[in-house]
C-alpha positions in Angstrom: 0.0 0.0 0.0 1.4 3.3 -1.1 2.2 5.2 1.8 0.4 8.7 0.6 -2.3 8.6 -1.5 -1.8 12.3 -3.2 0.1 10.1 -6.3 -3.4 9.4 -7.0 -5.2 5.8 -7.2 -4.2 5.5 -10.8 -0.5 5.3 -10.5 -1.0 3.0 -7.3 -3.1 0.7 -9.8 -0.4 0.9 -12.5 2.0 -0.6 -9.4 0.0 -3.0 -8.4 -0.6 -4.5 -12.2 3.0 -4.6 -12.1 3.6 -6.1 -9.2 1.0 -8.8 -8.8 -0.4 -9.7 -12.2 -2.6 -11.9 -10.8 -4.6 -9.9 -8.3 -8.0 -10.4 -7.3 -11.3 -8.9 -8.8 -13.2 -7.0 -6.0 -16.4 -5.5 -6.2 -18.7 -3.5 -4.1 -22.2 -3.3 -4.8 -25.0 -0.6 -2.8 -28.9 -0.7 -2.8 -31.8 0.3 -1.0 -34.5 -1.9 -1.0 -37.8 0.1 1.0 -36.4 1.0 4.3 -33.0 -1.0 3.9 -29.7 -0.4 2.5 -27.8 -3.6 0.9 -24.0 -3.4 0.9 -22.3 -6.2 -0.8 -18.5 -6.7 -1.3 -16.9 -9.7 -3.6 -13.7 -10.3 -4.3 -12.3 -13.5 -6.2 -9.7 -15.7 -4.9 -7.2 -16.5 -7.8 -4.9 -17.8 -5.7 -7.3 -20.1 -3.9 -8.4 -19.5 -0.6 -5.3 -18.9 2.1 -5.1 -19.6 5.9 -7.9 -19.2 8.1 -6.9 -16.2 10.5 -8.5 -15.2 13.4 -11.8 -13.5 12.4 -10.9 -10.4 14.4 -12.0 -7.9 11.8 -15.1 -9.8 10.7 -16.4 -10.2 14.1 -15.6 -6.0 15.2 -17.8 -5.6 12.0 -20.7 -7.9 13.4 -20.3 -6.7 16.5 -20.6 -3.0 16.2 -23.3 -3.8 14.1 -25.9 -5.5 16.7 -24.9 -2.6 19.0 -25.7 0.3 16.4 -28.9 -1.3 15.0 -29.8 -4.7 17.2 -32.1 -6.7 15.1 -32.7 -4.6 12.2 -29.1 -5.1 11.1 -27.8 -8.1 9.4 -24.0 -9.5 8.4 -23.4 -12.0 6.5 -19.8 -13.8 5.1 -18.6 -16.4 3.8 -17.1 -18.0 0.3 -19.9 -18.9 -2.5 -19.0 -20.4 -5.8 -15.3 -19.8 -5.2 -16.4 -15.9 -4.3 -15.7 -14.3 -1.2 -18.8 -12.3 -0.1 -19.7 -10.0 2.6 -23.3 -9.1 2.7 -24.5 -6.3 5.2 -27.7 -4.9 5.5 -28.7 -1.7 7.2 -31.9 0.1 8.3 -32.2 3.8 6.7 
């Protein structure tokens, strides 16, 4: 990761091409369905999927969600289909 950012995120891309050719896809999708906002993020895993770590991150994420919004919130994670997917919903 470039340590400033005021190169702009086109010449960090360029780098990264460079560097690792065989980078993975991610994509991040928004929508609001009635009173709900869907967030999705995907991201492909060319190089298979690595070591299990601990989950830390995931679970701040899930928890700081059931504190801001209880029930009405929901997180989802996990691979599909050889696609990593986090699915969070949020109340408007």
């Amino acid at each position: 990761w470039p340590s400033r950012c005021r190169a702009g995120a086109s010449l960090w891309r360029a780098r990264q091409a460079r560097t690792w050719p065989e980078g993975a896809e991610v994509r991040i999708s928004t929508r609001c369905r009635g009173s709900v906002v869907v967030i999705k993020v995907t991201n492909t895993v060319p190089a298979g999927q690595g070591e299990r770590g601990h989950g830390l991150a995931l679970l701040n994420v899930r928890d700081r969600l059931a504190l801001l919004h209880d029930v009405h919130g929901h997180f989802r994670c996990g691979f599909k289909d050889g696609i990593y997917q986090v699915r969070l919903e949020l109340p408007l």
